[in-house]
KOLVO-229000 format. One line per field, with one value per residue (C-alpha): residue number from 0; residue in one letter; x, y, z. Coordinates in Angstrom, 2 decimals, m for minus. Layout:
% KOLVO-229000
n = NUM / ...
res = A / ...
c1 = X / ...
c2 = Y / ...
c3 = Z / ...
This chain:
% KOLVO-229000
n = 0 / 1 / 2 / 3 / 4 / 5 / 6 / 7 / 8 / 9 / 10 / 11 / 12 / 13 / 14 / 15 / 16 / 17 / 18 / 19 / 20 / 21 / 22 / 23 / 24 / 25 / 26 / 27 / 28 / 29 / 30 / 31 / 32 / 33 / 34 / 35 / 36 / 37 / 38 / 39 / 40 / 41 / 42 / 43 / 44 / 45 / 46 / 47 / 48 / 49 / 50 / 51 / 52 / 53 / 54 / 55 / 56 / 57 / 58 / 59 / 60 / 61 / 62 / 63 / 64 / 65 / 66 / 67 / 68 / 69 / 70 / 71 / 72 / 73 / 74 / 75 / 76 / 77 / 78 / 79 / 80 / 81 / 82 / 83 / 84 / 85 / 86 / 87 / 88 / 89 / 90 / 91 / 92 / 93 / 94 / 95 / 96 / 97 / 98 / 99 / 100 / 101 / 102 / 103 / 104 / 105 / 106 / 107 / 108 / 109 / 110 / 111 / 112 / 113 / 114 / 115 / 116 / 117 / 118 / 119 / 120 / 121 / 122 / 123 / 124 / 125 / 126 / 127 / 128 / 129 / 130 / 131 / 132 / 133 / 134 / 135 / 136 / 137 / 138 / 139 / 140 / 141 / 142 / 143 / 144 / 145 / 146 / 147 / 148 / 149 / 150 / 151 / 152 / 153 / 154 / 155 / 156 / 157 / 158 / 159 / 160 / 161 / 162 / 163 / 164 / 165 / 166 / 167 / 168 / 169 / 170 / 171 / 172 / 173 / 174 / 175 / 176 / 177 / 178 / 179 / 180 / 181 / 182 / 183 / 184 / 185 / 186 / 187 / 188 / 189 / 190 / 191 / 192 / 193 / 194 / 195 / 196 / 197 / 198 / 199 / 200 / 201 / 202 / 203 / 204 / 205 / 206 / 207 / 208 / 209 / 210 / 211 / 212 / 213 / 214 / 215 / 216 / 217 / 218 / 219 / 220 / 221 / 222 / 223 / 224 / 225 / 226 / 227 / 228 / 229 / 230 / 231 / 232 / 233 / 234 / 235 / 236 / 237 / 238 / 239 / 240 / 241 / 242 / 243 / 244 / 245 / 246 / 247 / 248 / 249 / 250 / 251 / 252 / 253 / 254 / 255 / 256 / 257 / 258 / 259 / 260 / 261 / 262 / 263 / 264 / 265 / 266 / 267 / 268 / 269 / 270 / 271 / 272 / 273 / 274 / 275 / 276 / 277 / 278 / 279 / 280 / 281 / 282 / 283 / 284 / 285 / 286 / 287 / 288 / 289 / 290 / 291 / 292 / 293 / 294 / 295 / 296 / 297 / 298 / 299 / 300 / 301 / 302 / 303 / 304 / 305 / 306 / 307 / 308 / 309 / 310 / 311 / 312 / 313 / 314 / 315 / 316 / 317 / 318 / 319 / 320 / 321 / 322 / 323 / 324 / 325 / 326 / 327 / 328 / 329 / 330 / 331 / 332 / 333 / 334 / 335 / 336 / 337 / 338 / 339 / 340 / 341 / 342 / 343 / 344 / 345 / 346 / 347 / 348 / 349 / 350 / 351 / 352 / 353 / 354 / 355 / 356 / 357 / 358 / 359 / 360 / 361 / 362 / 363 / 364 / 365 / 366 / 367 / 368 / 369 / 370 / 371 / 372 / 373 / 374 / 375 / 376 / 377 / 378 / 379 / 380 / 381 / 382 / 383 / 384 / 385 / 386 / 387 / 388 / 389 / 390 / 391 / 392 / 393 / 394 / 395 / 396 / 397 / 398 / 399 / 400 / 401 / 402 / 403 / 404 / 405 / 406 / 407 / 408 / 409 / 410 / 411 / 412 / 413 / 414 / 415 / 416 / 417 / 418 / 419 / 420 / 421 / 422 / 423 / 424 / 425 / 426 / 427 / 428 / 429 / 430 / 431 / 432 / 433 / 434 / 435 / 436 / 437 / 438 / 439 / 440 / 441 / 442 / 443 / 444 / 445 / 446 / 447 / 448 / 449 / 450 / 451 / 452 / 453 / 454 / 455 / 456 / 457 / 458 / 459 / 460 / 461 / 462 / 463 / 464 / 465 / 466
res = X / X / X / X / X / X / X / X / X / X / X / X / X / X / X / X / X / X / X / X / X / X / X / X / X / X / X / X / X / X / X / X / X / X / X / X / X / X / X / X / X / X / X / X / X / X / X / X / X / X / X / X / X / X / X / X / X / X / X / X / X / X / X / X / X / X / X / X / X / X / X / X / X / X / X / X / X / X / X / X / X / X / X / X / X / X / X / X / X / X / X / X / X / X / X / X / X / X / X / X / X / X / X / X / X / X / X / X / X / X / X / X / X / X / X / X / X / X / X / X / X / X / X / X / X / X / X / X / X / X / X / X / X / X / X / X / X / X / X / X / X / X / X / X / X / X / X / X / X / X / X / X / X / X / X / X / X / X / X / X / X / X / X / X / X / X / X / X / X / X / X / X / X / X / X / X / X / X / X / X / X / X / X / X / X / X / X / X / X / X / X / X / X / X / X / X / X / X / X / X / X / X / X / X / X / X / X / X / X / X / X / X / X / X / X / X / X / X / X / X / X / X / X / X / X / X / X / X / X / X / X / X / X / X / X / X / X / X / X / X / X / X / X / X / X / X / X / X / X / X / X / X / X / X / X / X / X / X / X / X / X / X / X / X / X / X / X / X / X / X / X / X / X / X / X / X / X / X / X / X / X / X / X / X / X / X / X / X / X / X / X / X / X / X / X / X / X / X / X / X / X / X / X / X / X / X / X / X / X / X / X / X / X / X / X / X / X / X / X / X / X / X / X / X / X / X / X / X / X / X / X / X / X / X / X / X / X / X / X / X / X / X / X / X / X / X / X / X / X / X / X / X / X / X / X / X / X / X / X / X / X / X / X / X / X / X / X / X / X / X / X / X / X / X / X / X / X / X / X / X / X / X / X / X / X / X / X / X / X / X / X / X / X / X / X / X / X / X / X / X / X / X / X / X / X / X / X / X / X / X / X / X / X / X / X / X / X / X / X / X / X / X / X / X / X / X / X / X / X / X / X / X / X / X / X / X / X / X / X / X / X / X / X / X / X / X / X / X / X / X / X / X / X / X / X / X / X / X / X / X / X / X / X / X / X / X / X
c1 = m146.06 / m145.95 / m145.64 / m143.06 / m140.54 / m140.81 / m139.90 / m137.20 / m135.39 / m136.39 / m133.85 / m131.14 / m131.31 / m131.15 / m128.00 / m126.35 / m127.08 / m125.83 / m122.76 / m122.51 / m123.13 / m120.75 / m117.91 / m115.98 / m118.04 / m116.30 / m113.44 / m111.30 / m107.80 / m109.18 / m108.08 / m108.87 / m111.74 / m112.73 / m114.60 / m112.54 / m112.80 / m115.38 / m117.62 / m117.75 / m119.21 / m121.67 / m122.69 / m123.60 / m125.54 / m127.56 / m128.89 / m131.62 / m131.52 / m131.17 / m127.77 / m128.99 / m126.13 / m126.54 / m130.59 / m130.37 / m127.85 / m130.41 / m133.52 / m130.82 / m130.63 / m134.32 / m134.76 / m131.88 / m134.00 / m137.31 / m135.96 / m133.26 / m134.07 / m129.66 / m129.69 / m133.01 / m131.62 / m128.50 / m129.81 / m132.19 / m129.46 / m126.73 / m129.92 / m131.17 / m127.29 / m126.99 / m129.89 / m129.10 / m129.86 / m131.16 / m129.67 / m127.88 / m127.56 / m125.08 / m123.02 / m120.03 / m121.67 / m124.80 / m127.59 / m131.11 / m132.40 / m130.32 / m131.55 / m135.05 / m134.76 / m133.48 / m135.99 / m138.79 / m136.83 / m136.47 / m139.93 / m141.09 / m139.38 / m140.02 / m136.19 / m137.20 / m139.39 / m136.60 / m139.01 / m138.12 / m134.27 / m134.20 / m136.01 / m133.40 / m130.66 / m131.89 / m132.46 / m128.35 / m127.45 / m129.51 / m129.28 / m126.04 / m127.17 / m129.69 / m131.29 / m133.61 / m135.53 / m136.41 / m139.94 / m140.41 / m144.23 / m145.43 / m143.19 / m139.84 / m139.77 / m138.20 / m141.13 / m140.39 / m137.34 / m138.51 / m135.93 / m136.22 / m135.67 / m132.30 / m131.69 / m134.24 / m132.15 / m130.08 / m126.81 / m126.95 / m123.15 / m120.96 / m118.49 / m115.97 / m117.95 / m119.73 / m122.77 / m123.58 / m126.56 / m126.86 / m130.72 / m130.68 / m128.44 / m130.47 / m133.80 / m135.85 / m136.47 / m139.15 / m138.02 / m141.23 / m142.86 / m139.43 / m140.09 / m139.05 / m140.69 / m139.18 / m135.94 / m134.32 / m131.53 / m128.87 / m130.42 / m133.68 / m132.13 / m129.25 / m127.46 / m125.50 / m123.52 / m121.94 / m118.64 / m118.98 / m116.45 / m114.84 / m115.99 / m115.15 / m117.01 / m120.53 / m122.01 / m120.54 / m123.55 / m122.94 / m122.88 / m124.93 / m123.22 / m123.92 / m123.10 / m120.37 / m122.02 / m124.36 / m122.68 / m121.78 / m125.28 / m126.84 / m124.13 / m125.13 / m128.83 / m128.14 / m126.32 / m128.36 / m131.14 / m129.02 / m128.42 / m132.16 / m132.62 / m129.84 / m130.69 / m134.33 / m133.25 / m130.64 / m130.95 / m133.96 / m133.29 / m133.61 / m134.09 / m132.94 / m135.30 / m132.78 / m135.35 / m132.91 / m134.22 / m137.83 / m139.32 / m140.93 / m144.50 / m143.47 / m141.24 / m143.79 / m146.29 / m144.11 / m142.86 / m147.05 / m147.56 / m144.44 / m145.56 / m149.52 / m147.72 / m145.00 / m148.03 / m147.77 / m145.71 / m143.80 / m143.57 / m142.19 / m140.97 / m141.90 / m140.17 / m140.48 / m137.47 / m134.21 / m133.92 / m132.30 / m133.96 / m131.26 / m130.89 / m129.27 / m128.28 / m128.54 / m125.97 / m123.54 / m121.52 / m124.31 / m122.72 / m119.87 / m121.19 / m117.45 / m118.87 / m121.81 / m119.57 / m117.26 / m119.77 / m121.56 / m118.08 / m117.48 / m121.12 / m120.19 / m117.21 / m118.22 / m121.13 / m120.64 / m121.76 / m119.27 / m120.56 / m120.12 / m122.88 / m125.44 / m125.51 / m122.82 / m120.12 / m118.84 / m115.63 / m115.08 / m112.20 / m113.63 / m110.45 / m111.47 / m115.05 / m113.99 / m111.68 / m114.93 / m117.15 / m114.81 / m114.15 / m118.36 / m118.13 / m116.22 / m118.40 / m121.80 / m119.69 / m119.29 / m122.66 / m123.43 / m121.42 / m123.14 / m126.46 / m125.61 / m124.64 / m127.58 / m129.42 / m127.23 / m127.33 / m131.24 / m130.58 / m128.19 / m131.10 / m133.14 / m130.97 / m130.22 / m134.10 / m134.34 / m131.45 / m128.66 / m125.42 / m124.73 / m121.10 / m120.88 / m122.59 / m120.37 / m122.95 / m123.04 / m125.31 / m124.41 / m126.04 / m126.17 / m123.93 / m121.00 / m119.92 / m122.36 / m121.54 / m123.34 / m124.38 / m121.59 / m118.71 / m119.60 / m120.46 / m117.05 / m115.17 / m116.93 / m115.29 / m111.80 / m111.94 / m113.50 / m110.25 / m107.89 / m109.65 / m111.33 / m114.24 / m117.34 / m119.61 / m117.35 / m118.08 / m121.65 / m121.83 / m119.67 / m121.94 / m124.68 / m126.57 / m127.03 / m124.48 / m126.76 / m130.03 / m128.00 / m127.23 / m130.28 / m131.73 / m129.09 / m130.13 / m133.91 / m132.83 / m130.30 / m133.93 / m136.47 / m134.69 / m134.30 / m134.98 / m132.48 / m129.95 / m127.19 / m123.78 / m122.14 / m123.64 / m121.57 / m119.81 / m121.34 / m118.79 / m116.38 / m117.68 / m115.55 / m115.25 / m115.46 / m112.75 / m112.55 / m109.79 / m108.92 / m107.73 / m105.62 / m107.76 / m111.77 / m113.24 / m113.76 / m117.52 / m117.55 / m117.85 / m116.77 / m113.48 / m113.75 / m114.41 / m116.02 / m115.27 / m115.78 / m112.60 / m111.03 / m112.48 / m116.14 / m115.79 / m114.36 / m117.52 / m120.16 / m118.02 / m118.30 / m122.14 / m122.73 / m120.96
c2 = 34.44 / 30.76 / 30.20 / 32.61 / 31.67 / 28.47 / 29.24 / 31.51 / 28.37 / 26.31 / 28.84 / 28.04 / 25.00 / 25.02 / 27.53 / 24.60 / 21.99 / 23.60 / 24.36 / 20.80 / 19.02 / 21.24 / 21.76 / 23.21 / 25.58 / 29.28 / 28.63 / 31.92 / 30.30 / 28.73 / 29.83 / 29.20 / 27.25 / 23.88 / 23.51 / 23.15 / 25.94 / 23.87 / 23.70 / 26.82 / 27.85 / 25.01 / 26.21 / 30.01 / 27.77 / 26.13 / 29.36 / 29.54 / 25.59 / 22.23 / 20.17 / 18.86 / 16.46 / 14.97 / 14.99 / 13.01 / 10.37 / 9.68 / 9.68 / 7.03 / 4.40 / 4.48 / 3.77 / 1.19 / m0.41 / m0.52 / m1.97 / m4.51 / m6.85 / m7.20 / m3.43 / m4.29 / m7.24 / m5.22 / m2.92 / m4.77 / m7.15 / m4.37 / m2.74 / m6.70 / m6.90 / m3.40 / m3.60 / m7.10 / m7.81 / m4.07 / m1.36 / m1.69 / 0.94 / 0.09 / 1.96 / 1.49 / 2.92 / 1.96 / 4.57 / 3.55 / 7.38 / 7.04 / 3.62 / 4.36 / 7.82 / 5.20 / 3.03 / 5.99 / 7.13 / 4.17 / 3.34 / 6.70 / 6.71 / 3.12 / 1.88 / m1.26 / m2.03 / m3.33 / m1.96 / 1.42 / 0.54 / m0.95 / 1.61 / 4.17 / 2.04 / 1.78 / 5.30 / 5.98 / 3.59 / 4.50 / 8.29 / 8.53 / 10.50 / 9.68 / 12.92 / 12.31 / 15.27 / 15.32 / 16.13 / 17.40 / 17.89 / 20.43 / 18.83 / 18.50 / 14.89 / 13.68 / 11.91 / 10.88 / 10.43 / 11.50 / 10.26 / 13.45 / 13.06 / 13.85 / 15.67 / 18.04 / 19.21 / 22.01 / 22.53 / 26.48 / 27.31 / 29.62 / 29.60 / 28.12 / 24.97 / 26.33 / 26.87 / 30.55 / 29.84 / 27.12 / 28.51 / 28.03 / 24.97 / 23.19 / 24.23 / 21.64 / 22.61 / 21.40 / 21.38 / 21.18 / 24.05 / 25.78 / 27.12 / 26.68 / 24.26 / 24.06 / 25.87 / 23.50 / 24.28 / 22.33 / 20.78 / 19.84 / 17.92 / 15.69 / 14.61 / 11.51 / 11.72 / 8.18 / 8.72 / 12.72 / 14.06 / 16.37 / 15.18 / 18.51 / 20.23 / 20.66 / 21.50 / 18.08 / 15.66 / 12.07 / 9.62 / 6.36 / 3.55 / 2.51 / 6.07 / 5.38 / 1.75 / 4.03 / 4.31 / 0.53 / m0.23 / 1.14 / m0.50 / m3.78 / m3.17 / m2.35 / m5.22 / m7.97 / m6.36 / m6.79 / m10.16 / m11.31 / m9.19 / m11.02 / m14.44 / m13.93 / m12.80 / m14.95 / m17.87 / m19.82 / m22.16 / m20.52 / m22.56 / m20.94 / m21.01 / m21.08 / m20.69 / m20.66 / m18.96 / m17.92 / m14.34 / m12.05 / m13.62 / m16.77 / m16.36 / m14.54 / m17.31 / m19.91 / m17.80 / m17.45 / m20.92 / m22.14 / m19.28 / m20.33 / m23.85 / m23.34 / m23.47 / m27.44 / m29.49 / m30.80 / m29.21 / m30.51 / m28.23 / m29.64 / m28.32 / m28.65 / m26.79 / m26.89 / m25.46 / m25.88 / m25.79 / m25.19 / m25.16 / m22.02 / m23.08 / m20.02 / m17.74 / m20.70 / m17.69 / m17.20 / m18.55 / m15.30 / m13.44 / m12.23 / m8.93 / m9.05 / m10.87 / m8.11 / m5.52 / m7.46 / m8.06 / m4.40 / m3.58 / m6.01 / m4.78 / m1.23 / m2.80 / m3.23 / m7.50 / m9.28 / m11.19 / m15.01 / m13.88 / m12.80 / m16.11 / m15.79 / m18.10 / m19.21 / m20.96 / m18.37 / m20.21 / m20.55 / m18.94 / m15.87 / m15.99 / m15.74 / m12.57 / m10.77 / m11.73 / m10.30 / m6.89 / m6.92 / m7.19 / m4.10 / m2.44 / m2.96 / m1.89 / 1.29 / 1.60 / 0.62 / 3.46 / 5.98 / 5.40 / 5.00 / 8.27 / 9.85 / 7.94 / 8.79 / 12.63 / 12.65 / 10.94 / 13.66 / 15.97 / 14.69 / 14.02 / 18.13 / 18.79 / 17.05 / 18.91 / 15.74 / 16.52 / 13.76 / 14.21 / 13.40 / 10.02 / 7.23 / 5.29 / 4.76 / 3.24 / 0.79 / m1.97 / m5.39 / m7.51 / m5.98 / m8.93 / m10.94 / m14.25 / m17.67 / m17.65 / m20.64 / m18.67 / m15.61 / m17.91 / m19.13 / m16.09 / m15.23 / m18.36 / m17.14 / m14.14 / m15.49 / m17.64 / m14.76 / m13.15 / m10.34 / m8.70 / m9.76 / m7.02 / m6.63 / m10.05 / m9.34 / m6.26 / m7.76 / m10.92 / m8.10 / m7.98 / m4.88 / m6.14 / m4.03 / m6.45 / m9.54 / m8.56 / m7.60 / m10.59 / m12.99 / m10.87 / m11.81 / m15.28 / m15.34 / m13.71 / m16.42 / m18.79 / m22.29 / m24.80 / m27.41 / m25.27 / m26.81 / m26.85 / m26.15 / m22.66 / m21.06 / m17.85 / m18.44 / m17.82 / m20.49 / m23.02 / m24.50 / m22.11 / m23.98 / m24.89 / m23.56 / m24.99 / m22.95 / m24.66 / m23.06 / m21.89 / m23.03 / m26.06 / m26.87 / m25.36 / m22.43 / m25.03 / m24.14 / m25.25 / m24.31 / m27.00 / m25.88 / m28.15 / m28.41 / m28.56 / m31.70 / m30.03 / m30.18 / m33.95 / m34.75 / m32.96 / m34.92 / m37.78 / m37.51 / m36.73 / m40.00 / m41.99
c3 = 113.39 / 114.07 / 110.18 / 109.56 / 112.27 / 111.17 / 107.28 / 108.76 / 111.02 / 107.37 / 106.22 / 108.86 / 108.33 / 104.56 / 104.94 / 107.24 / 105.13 / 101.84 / 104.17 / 105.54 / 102.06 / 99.98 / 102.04 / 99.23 / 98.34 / 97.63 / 99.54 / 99.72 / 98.86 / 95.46 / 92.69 / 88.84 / 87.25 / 87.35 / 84.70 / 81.41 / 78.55 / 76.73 / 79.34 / 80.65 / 77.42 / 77.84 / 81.04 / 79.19 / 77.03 / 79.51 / 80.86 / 78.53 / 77.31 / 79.18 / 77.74 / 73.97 / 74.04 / 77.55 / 77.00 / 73.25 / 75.02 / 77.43 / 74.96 / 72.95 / 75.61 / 76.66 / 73.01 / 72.71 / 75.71 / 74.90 / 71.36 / 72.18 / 74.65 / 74.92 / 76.29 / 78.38 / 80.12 / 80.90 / 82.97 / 84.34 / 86.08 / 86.86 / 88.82 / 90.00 / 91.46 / 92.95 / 94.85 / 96.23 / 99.78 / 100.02 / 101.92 / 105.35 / 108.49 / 110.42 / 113.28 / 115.91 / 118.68 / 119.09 / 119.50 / 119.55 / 118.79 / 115.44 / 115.06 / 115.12 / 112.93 / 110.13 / 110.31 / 110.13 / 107.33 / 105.25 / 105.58 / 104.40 / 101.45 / 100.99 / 100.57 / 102.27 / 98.72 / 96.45 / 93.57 / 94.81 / 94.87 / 91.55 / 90.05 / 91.26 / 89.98 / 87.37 / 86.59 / 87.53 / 85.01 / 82.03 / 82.78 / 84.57 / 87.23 / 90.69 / 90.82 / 93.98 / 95.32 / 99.19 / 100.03 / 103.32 / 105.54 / 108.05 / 110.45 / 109.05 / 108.34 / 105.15 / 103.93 / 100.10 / 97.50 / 94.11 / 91.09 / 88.64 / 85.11 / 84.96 / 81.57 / 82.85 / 85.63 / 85.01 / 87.36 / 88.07 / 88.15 / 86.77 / 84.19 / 86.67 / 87.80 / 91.19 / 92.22 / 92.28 / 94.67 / 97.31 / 97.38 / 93.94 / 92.69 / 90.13 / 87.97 / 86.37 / 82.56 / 80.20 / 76.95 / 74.90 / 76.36 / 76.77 / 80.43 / 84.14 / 85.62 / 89.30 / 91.31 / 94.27 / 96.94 / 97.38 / 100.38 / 98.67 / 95.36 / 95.67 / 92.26 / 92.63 / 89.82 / 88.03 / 86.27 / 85.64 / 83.66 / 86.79 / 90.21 / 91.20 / 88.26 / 89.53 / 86.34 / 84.91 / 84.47 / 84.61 / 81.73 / 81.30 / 81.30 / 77.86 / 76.17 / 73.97 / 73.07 / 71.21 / 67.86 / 67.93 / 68.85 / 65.65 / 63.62 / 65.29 / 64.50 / 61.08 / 60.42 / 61.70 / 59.61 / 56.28 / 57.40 / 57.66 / 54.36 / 52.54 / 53.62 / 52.43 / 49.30 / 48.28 / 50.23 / 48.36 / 45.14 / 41.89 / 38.24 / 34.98 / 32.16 / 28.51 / 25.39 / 22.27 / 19.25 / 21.17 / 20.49 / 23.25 / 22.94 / 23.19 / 26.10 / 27.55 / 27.37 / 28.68 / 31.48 / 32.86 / 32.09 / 34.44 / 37.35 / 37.02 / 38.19 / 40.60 / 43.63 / 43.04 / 45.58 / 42.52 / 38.81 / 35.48 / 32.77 / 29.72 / 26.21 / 22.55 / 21.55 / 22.57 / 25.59 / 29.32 / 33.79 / 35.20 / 39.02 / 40.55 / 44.29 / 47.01 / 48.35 / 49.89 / 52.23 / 54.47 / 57.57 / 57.04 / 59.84 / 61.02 / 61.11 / 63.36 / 65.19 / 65.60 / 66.18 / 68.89 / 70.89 / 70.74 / 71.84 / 75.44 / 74.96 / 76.09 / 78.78 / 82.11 / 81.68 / 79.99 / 76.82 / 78.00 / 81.02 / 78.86 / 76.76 / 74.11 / 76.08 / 72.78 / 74.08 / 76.88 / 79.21 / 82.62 / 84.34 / 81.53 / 82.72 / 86.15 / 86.14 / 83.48 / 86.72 / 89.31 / 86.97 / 86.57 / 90.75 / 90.99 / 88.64 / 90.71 / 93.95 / 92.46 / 91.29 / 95.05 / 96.22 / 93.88 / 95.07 / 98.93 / 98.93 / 97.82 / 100.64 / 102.78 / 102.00 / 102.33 / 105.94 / 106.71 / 106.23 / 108.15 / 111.20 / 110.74 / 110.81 / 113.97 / 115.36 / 115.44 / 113.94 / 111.30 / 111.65 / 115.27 / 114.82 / 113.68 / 111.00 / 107.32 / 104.83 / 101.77 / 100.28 / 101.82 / 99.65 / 97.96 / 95.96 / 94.05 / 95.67 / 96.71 / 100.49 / 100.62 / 99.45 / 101.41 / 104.85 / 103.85 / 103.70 / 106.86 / 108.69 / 107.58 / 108.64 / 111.60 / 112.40 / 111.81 / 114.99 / 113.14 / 114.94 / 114.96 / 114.52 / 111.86 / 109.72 / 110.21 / 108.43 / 105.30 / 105.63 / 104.87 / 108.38 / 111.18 / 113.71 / 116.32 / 114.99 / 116.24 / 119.06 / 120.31 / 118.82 / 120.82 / 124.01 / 123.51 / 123.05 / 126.20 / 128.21 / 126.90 / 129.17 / 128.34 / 131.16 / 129.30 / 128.61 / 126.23 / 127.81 / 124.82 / 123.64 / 121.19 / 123.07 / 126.43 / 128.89 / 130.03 / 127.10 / 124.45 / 121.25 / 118.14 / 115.53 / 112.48 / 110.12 / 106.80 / 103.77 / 101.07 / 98.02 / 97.39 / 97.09 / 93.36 / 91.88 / 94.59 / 97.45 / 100.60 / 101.82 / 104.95 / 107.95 / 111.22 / 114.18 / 118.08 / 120.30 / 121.98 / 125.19 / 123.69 / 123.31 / 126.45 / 127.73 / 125.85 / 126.81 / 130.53 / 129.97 / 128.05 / 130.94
């Protein structure tokens, strides 16, 4: 009986969490579809087949990566930059129950290994989609994150975009031996979706980020190809042989006599009728390459890394360079986003198996740094917004650091005890604060521009104590 109660309260909770992750689920005041007319007949289709379009998109880019280093070393920096400085939990109250259920979980599903995290982002930018499946044990612990292939997962809605079964939202489909491979709820498979065509459509799939490079990619490859073909063909000197008045035979004769020499370093042609050698000069239009240049500013053009920072500056302006950076920012903040949430959904289900309500605990989880900066700029902008009296837990947790880890760590240090303490202790109480001056704009080369000073009162201090 022990077993079945506890497959019936599995149930409960897989009813609440289906509830508590899709809280628009059937509502009875909706009306119409959200999927459009197009792919609601898609979604008839994928009853008995997984998406051919969505799955040959995805089998194009791992090709376009395993052959081009370009697309390789594309995704493997928008994944590098994602997963920079790892993910963060952070709250506003602190709880040290919720504290420690974090750290369990991120160790069991090994989201402290950055090869795990790159890996996933990886996955959401080739395939468009994060499809992690939560493996649970005998004791309701969330004990693993599996990334699914993604164009094997088949959303199980209707013709209106909604799931027609939480206990049933996605099927895994192999395509080569044409069966069912696996069913999951909505609780145990979470799809974080980049860039789907209706957020709101549940059967829309995301699209990698390279998708409609595709096209332009082959066009690319096809033309650099040409251009090694042409310049072997008509690049090399040439000589023209003239024999007036010389019959087949004899032109064949002197044609195996000038071949049978050519493998000297130097060779003479030597005549004794009138005749011409005259040098033909290769193709002189072989620096024309307007057209792979074209193609290969369209191909960045449609990437998430701007040209210039994958090697082809060319005479990119540096005020140019520096807005294509910020727009690539913005980019890997939204890829951050993306893949936070599924995280955070498979923490969600685990606070619910241990009976904590995830919506009465004020926490959230991103990734540490949410700009790709220097640590001087972003100790900089930490300064600033330090001097406009902004909160400190606050300016620890854009800085990328727990502001609940500090403070426990500063505690520790306050309880070691120093037997010299130093009179000037930043933030003890009653001791001079520092001074932190803010100059308009950045120092030039990312440098900081921001001084950090001691009050007039701290040197009147070490005054008296050096009389």
């Amino acid at each position: 009986m022990g077993i079945i109660d506890d497959i019936k309260s599995m149930a409960r909770v897989a009813g609440a969490r289906a509830r508590a992750l899709w809280p628009g689920e059937s509502s009875g005041f909706e009306r119409g579809s959200r999927a459009t007319p197009e792919a609601s007949m898609d979604y008839l289709y994928r009853l008995l087949w997984v998406d051919p379009a969505q799955r040959q998109a995805i089998l194009d880019i791992r090709d376009m990566d395993r052959r081009d280093g370009r697309v390789k070393r594309i995704h493997a920096r928008v994944a590098r930059d994602v997963v920079k400085g790892g993910l963060v939990f952070s709250q506003i109250t602190p709880s040290d129950t919720l504290r420690r259920e974090w750290e369990d979980y991120a160790r069991r599903l090994q989201l402290t290994r950055a090869e795990k995290l790159r890996s996933d982002a990886r996955g959401l930018v080739m395939e468009g989609a994060a499809c992690l499946q939560w493996v649970l044990d005998d004791g309701s612990n969330v004990v693993a994150a599996v990334r699914m292939p993604s164009e094997t997962i088949i959303p199980q809605v209707a013709t209106n975009g909604q799931f027609k079964d939480p206990r049933r939202a996605y099927v895994q489909f192999d395509p080569v031996q044409g069966r069912e491979l696996a069913a999951f709820a909505l609780y145990q498979l979470t799809m974080a979706r980049f860039d789907p065509d209706s957020f709101d459509d549940m059967g829309s799939l995301g699209r990698p980020f390279l998708d409609a490079t595709r096209e332009t990619w082959k066009k690319l490859r096809m033309t650099e190809e040409d251009l090694v073909i042409r310049r072997r063909q008509r690049a090399p000197l040439r000589t023209a042989h003239v024999l007036e008045g010389a019959d087949q035979a004899t032109l064949d004769a002197y044609r195996a006599s000038v071949e049978r020499d050519q493998t000297q370093i130097t060779t003479d042609y030597f005549l004794n009728r009138k005749g011409s050698v005259t040098a033909v000069q290769g193709d002189a239009n072989l620096d024309q390459i307007g057209d792979v240049v074209h193609l290969l500013e369209t191909f960045f053009a449609g990437s998430p890394l701007p040209k210039a920072l994958m090697g082809y500056a060319g005479d990119a302006a540096r005020d140019i360079l520096e807005d294509l950076k910020r727009d690539y920012y913005e980019e890997v903040d939204s890829l951050q986003d993306t893949l936070a949430f599924g995280y955070d959904q498979g923490f969600r289900l685990h606070l619910l198996l241990k009976g904590i309500n995830p919506d009465a605990e004020d926490y959230w989880v991103k990734f540490a740094e949410r700009r790709t900066e220097t640590p001087n700029q972003t100790t900089d902008r930490a300064l600033k917004w330090q001097a406009m009296g902004m909160p400190r837990g606050l300016i620890w947790e854009e800085m990328g650091y727990n502001p609940q880890d500090i403070r426990a760590r500063l505690d520790q240090e306050a309880k070691d005890g120093n037997p010299y303490p130093d009179p000037a202790a930043i933030g003890a109480p009653g001791r001079p604060a520092p001074g932190i001056k803010v100059t308009p704009g950045n120092a030039p080369k990312g440098e900081s521009a921001t001084s950090a000073t001691h009050s007039n009162r701290l040197s009147e201090h070490w005054a008296v104590d050096d009389e």
